[in-house]
mmCIF file of the N, C-alpha and C atoms, coordinates in Angstrom:
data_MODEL
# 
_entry.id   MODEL 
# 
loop_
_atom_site.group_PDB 
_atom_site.id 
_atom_site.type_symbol 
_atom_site.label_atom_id 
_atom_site.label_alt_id 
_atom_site.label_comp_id 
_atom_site.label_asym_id 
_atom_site.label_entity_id 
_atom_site.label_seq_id 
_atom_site.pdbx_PDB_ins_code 
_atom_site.Cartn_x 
_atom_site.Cartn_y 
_atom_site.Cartn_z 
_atom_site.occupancy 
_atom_site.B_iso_or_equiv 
_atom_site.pdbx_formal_charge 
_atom_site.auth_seq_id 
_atom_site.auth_comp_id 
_atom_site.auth_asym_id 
_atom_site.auth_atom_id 
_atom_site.pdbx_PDB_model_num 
ATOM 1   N N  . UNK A 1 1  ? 175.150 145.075 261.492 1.00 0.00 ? 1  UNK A N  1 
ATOM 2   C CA . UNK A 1 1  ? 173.881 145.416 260.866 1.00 0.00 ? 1  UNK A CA 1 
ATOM 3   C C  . UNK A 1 1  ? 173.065 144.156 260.554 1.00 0.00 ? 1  UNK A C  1 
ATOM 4   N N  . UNK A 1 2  ? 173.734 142.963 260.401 1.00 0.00 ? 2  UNK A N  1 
ATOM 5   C CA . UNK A 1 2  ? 173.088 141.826 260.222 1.00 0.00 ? 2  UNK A CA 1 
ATOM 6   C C  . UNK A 1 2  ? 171.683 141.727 261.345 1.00 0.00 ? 2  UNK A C  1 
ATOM 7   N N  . UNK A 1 3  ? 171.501 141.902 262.678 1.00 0.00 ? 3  UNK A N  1 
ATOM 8   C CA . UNK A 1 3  ? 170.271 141.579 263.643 1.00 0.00 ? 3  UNK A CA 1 
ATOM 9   C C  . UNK A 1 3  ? 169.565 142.481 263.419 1.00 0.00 ? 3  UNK A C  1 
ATOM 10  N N  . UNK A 1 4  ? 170.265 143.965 262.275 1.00 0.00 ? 4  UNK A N  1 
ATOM 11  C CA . UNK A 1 4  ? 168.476 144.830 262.322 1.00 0.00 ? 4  UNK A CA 1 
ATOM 12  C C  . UNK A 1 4  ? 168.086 144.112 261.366 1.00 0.00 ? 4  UNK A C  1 
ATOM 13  N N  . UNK A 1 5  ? 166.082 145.039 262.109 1.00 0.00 ? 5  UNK A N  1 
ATOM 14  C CA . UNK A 1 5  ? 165.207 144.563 260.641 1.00 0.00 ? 5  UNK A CA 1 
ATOM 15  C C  . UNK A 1 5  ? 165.134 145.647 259.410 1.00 0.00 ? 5  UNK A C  1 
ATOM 16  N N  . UNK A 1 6  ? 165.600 146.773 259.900 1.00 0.00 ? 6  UNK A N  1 
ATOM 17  C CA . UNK A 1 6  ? 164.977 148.045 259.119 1.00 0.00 ? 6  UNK A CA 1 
ATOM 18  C C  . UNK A 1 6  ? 166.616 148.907 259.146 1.00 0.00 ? 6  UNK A C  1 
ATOM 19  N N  . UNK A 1 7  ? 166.297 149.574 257.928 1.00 0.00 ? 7  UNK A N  1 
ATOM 20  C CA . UNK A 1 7  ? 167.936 150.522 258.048 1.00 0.00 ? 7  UNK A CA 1 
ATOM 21  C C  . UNK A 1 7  ? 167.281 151.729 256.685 1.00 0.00 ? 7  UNK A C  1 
ATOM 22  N N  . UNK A 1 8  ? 167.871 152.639 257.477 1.00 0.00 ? 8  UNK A N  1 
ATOM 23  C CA . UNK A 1 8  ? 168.113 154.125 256.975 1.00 0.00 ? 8  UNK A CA 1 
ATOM 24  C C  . UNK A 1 8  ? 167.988 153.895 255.068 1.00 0.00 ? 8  UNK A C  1 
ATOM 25  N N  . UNK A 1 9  ? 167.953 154.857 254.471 1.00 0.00 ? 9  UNK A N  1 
ATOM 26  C CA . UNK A 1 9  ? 168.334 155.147 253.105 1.00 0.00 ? 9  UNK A CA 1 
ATOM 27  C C  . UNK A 1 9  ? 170.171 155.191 252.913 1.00 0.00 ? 9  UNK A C  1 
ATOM 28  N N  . UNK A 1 10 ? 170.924 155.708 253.596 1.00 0.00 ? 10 UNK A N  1 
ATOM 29  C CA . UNK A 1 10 ? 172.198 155.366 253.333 1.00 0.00 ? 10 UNK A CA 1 
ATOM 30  C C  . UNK A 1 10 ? 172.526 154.373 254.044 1.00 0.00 ? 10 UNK A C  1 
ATOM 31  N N  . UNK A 1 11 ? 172.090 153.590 254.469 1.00 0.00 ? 11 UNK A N  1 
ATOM 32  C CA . UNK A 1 11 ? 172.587 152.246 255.636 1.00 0.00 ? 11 UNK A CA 1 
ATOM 33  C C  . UNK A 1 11 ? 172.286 151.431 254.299 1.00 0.00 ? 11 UNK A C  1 
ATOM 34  N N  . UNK A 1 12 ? 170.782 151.382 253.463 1.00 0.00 ? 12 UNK A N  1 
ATOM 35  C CA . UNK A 1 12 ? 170.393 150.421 252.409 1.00 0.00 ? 12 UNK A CA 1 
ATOM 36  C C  . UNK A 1 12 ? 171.531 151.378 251.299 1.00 0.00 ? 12 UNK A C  1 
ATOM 37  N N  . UNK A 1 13 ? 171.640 152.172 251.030 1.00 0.00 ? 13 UNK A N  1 
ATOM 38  C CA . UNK A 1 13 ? 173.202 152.438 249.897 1.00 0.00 ? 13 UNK A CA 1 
ATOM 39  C C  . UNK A 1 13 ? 173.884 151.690 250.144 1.00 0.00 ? 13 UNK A C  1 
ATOM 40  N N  . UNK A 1 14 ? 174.918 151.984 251.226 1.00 0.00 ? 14 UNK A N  1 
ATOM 41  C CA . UNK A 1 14 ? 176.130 151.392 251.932 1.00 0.00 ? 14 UNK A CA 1 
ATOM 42  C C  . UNK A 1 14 ? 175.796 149.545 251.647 1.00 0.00 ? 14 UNK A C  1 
ATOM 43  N N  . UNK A 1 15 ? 174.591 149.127 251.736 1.00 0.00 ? 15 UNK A N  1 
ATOM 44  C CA . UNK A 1 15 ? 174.467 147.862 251.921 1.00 0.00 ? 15 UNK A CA 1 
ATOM 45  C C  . UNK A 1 15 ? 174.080 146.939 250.782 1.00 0.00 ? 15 UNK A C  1 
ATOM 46  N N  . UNK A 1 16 ? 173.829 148.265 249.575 1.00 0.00 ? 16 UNK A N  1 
ATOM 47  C CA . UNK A 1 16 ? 173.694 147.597 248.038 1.00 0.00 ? 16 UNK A CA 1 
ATOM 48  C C  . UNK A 1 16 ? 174.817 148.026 247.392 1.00 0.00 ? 16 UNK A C  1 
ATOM 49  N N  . UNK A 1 17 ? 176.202 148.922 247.880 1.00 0.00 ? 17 UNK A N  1 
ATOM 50  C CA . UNK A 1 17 ? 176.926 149.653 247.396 1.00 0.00 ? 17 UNK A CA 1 
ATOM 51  C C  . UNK A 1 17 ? 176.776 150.112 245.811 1.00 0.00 ? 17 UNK A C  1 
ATOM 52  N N  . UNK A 1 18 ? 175.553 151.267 246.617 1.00 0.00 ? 18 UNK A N  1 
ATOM 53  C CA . UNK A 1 18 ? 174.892 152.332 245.529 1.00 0.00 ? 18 UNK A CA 1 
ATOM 54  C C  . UNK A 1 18 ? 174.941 153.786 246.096 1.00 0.00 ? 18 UNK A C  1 
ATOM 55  N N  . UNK A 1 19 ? 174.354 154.608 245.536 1.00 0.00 ? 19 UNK A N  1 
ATOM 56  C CA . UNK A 1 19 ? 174.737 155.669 246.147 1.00 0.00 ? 19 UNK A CA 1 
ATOM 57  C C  . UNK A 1 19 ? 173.455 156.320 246.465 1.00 0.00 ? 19 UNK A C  1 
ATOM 58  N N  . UNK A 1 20 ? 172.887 157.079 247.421 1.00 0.00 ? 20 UNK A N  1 
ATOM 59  C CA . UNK A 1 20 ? 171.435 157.206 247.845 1.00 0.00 ? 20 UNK A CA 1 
ATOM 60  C C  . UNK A 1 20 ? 170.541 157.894 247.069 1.00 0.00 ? 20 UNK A C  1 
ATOM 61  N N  . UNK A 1 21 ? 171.171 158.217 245.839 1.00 0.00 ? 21 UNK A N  1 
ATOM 62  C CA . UNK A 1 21 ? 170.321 158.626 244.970 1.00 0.00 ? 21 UNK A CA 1 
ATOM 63  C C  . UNK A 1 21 ? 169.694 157.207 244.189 1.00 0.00 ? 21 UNK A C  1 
ATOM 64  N N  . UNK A 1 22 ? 170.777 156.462 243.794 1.00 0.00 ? 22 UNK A N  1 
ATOM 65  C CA . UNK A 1 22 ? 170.319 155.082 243.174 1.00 0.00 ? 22 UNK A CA 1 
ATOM 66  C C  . UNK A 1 22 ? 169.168 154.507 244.154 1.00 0.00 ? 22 UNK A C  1 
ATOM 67  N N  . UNK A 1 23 ? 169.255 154.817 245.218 1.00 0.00 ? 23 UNK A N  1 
ATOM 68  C CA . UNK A 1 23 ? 168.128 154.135 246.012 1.00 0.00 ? 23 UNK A CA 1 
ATOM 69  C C  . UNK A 1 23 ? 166.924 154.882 246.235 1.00 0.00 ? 23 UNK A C  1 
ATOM 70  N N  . UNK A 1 24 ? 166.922 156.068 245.868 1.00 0.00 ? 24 UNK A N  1 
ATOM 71  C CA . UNK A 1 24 ? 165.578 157.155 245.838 1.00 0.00 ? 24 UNK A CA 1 
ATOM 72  C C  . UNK A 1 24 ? 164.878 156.564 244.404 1.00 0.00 ? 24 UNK A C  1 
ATOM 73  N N  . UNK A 1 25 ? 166.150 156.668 243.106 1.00 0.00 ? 25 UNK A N  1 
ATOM 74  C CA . UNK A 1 25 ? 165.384 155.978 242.052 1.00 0.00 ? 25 UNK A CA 1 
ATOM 75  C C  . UNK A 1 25 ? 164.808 154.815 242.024 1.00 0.00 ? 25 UNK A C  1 
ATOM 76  N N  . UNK A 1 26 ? 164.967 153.803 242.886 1.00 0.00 ? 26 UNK A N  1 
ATOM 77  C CA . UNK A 1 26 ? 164.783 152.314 242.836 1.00 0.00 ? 26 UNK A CA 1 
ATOM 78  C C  . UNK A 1 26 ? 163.270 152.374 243.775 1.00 0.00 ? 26 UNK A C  1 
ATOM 79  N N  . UNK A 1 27 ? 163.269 152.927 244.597 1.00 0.00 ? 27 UNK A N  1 
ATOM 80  C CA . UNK A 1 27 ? 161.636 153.382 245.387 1.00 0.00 ? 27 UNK A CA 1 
ATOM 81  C C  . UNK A 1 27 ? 161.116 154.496 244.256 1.00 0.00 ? 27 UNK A C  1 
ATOM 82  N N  . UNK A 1 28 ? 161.402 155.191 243.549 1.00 0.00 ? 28 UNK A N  1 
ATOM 83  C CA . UNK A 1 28 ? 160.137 156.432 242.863 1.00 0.00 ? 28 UNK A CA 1 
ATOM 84  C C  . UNK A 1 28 ? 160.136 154.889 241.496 1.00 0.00 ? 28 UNK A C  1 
ATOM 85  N N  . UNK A 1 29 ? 160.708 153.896 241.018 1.00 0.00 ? 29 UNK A N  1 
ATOM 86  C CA . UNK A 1 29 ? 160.452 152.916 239.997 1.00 0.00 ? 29 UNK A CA 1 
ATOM 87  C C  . UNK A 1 29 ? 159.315 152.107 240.798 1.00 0.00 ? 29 UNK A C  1 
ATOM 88  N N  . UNK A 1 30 ? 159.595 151.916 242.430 1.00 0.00 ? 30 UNK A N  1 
ATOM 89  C CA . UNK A 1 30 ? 158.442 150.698 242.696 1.00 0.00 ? 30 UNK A CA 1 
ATOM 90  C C  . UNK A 1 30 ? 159.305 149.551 242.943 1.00 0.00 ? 30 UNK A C  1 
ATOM 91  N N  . UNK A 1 31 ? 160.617 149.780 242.526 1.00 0.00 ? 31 UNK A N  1 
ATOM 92  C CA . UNK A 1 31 ? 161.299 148.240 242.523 1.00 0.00 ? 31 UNK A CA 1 
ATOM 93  C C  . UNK A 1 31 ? 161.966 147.646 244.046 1.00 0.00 ? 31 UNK A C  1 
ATOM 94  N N  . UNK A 1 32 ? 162.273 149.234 244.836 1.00 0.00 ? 32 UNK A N  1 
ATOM 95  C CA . UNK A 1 32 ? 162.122 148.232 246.043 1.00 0.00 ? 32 UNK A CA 1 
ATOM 96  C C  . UNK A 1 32 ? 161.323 149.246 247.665 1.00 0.00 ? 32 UNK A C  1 
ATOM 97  N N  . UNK A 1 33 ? 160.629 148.483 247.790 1.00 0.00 ? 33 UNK A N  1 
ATOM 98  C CA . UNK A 1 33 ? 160.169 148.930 248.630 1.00 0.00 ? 33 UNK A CA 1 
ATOM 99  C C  . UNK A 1 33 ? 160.662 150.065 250.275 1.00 0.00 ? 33 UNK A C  1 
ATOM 100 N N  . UNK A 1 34 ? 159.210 150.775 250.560 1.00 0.00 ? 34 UNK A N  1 
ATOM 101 C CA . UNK A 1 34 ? 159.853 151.526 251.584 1.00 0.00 ? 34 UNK A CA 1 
ATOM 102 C C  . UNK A 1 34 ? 158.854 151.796 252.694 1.00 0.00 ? 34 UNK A C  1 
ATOM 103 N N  . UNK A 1 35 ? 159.238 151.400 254.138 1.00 0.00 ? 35 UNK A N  1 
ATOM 104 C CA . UNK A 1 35 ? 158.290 151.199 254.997 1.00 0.00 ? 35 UNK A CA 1 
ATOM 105 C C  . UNK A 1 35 ? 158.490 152.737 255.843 1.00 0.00 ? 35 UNK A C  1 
ATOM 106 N N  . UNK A 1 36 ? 157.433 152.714 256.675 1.00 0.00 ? 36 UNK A N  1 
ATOM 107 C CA . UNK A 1 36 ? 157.652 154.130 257.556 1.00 0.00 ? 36 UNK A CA 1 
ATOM 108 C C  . UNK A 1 36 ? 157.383 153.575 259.127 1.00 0.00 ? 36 UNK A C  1 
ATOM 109 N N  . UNK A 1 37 ? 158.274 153.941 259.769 1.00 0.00 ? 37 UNK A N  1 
ATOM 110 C CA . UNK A 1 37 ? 157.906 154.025 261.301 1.00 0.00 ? 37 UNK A CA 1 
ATOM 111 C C  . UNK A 1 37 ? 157.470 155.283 262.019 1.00 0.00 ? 37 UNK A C  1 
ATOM 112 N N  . UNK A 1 38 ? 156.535 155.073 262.107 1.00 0.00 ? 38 UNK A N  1 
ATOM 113 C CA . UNK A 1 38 ? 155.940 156.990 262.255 1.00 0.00 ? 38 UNK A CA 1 
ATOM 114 C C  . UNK A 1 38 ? 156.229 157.501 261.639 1.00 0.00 ? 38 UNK A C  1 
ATOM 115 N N  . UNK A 1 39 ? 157.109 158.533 261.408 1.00 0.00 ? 39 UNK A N  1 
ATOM 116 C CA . UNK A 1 39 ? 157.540 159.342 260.228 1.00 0.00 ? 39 UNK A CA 1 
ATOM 117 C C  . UNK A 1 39 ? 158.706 159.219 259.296 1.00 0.00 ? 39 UNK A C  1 
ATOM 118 N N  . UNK A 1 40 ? 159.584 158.350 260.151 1.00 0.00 ? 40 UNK A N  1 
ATOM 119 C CA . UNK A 1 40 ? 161.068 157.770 259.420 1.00 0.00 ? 40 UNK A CA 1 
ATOM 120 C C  . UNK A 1 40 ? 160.761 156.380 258.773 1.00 0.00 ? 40 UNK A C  1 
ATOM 121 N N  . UNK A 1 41 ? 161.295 157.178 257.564 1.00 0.00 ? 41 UNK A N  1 
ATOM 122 C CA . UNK A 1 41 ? 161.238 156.522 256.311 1.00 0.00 ? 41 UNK A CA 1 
ATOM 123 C C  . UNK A 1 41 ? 162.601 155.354 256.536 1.00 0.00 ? 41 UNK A C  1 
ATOM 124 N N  . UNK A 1 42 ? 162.271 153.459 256.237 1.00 0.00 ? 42 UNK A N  1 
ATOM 125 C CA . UNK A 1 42 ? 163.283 152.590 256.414 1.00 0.00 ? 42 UNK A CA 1 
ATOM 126 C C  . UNK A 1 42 ? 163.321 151.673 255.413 1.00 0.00 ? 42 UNK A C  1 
ATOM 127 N N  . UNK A 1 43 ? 164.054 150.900 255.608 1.00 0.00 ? 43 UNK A N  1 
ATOM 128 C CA . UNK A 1 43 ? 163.571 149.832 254.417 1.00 0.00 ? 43 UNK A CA 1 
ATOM 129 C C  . UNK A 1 43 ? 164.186 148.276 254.941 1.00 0.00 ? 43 UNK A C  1 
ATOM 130 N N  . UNK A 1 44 ? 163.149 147.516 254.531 1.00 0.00 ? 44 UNK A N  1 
ATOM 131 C CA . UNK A 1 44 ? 163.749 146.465 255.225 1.00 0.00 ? 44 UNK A CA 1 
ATOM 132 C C  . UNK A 1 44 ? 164.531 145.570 254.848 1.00 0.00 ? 44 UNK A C  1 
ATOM 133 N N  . UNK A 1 45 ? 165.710 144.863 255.560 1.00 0.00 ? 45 UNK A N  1 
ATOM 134 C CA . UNK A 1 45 ? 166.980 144.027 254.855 1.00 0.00 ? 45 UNK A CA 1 
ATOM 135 C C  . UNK A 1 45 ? 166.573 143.166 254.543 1.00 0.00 ? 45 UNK A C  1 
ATOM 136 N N  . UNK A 1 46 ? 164.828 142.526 254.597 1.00 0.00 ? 46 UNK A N  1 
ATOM 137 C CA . UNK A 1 46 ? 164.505 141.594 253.812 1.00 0.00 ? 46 UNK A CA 1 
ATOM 138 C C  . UNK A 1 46 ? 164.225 141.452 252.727 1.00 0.00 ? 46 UNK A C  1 
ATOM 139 N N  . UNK A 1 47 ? 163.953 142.983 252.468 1.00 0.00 ? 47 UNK A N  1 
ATOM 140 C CA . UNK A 1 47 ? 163.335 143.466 250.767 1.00 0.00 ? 47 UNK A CA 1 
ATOM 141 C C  . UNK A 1 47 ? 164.779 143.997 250.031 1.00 0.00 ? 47 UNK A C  1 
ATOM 142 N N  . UNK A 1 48 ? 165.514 144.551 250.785 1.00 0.00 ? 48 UNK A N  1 
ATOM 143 C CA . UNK A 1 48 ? 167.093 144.630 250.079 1.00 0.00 ? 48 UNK A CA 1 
ATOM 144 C C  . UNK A 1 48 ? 167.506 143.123 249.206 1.00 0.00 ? 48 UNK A C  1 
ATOM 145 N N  . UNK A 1 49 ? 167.333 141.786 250.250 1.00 0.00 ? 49 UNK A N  1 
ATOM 146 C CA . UNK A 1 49 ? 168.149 141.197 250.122 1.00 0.00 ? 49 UNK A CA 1 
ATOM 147 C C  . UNK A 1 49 ? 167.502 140.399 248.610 1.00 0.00 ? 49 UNK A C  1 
ATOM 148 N N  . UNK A 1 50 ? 165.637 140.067 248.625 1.00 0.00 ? 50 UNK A N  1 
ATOM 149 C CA . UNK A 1 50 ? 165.371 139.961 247.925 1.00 0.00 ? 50 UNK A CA 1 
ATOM 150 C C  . UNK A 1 50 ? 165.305 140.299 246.490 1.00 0.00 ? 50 UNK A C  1 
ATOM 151 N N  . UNK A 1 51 ? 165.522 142.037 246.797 1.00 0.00 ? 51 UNK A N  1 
ATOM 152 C CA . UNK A 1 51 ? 165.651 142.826 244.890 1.00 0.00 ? 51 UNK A CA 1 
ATOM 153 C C  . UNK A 1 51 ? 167.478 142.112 244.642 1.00 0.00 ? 51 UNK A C  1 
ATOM 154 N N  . UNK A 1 52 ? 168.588 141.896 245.798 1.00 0.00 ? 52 UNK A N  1 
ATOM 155 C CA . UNK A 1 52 ? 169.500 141.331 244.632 1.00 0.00 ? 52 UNK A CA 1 
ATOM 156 C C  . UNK A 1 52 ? 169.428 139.895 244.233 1.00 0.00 ? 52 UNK A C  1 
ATOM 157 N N  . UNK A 1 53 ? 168.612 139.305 244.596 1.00 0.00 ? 53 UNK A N  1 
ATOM 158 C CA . UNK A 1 53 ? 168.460 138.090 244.926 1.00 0.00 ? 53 UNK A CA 1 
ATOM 159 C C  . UNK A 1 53 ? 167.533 138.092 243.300 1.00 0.00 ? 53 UNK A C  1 
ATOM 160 N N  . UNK A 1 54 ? 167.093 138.747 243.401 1.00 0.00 ? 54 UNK A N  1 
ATOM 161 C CA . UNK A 1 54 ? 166.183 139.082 241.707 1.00 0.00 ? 54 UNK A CA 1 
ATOM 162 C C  . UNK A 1 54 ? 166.869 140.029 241.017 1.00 0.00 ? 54 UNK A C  1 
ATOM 163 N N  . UNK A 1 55 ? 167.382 140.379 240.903 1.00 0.00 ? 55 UNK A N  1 
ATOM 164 C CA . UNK A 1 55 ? 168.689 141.005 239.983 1.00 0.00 ? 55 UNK A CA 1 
ATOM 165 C C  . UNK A 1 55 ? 169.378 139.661 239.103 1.00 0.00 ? 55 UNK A C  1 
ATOM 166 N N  . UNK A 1 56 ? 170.069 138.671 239.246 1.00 0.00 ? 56 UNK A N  1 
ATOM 167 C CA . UNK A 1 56 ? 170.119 137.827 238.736 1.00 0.00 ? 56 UNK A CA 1 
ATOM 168 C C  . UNK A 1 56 ? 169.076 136.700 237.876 1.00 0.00 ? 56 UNK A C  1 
ATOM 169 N N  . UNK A 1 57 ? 168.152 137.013 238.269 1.00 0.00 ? 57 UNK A N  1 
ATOM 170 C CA . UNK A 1 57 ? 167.217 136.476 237.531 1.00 0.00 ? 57 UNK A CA 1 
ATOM 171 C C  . UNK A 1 57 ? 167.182 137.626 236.256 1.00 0.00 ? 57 UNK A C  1 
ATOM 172 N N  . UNK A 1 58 ? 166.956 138.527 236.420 1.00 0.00 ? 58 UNK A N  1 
ATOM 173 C CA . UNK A 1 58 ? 166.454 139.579 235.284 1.00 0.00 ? 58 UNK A CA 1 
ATOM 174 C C  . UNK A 1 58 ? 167.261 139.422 234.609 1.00 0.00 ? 58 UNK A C  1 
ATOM 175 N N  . UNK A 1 59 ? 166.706 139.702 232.973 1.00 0.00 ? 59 UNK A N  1 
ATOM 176 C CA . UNK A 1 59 ? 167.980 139.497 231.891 1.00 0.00 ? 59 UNK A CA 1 
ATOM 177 C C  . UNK A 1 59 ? 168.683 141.324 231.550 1.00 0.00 ? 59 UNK A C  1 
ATOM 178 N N  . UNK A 1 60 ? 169.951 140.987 231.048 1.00 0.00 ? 60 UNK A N  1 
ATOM 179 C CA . UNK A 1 60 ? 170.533 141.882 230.917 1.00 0.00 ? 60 UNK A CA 1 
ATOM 180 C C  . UNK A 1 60 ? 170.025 143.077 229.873 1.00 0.00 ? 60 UNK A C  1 
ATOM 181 N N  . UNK A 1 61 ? 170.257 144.137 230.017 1.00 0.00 ? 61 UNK A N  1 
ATOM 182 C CA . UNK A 1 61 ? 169.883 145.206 228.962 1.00 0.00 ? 61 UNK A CA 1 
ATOM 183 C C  . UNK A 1 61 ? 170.704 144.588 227.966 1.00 0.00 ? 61 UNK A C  1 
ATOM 184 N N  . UNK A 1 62 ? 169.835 144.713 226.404 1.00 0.00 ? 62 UNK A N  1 
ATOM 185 C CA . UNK A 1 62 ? 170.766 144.687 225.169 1.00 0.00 ? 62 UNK A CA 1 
ATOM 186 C C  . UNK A 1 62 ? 171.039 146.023 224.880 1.00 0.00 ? 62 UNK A C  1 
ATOM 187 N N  . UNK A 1 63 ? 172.261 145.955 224.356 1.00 0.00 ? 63 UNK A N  1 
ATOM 188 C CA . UNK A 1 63 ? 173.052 147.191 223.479 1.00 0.00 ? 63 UNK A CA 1 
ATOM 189 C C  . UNK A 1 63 ? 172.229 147.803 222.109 1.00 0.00 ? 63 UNK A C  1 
ATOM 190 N N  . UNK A 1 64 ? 171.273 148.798 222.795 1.00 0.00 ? 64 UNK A N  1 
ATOM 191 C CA . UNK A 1 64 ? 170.435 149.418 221.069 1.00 0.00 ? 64 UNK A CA 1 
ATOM 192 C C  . UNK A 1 64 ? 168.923 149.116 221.805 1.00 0.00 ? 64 UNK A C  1 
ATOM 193 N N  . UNK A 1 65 ? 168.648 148.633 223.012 1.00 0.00 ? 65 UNK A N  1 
ATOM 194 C CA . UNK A 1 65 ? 167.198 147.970 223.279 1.00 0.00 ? 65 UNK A CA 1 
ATOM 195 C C  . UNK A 1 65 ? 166.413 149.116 223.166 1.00 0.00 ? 65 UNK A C  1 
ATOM 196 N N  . UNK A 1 66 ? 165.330 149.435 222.247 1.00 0.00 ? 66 UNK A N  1 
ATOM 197 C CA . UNK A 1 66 ? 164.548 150.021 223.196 1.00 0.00 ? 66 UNK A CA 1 
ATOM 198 C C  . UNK A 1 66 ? 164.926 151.432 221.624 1.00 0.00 ? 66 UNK A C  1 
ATOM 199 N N  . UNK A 1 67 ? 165.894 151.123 221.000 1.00 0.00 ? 67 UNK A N  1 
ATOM 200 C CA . UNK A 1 67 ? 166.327 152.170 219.683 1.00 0.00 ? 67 UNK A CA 1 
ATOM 201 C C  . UNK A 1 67 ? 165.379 151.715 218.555 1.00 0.00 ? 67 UNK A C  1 
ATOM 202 N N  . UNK A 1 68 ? 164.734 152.719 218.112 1.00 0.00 ? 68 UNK A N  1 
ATOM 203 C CA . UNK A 1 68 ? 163.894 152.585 216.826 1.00 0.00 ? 68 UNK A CA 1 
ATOM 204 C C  . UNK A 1 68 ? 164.677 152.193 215.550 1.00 0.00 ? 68 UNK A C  1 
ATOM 205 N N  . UNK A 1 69 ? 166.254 152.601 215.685 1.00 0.00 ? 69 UNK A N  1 
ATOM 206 C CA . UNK A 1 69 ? 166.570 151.927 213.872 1.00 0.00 ? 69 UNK A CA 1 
ATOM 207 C C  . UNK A 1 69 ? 166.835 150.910 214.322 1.00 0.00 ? 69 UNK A C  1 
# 
C-alpha cells in the first residue's frame, strides 16, 4: 500500500488502526480530509500521514476538561 496515493475508508482504518466508524467521525469533525474520484469517496496517505504526524503535537485531554464543577 505504500506506492498508492489514495485508499478506501477501511484501507485508511486498517492504516490508522481505527475502526471505520472512527474515520467517518474524523471527516463529519473536518479533521481529516476526503477526496472523491468521480463518485468514490478516498482519502489520501498524505493527509493520513499528516493528522498522525499532528496528533503528537496536540495536547492531551485533561481528566474533568470541559466539566462545569
Amino acid at each position: 500500500m505504500a506506492d498508492r496515493l489514495l485508499v478506501t475508508k477501511g484501507e485508511a482504518a486498517q492504516r490508522l488502526s481505527v475502526s471505520v466508524r472512527t474515520i467517518e467521525r474524523l471527516v463529519a469533525a473536518g479533521r481529516l480530509p476526503l477526496v472523491h474520484v468521480e463518485r468514490a469517496a478516498r482519502f489520501r496517505v498524505s493527509d493520513l500521514e499528516t493528522y498522525v504526524h499532528e496528533l503528537s503535537e496536540m495536547p492531551a485531554p485533561q481528566p474533568g476538561a470541559g466539566d462545569p464543577s
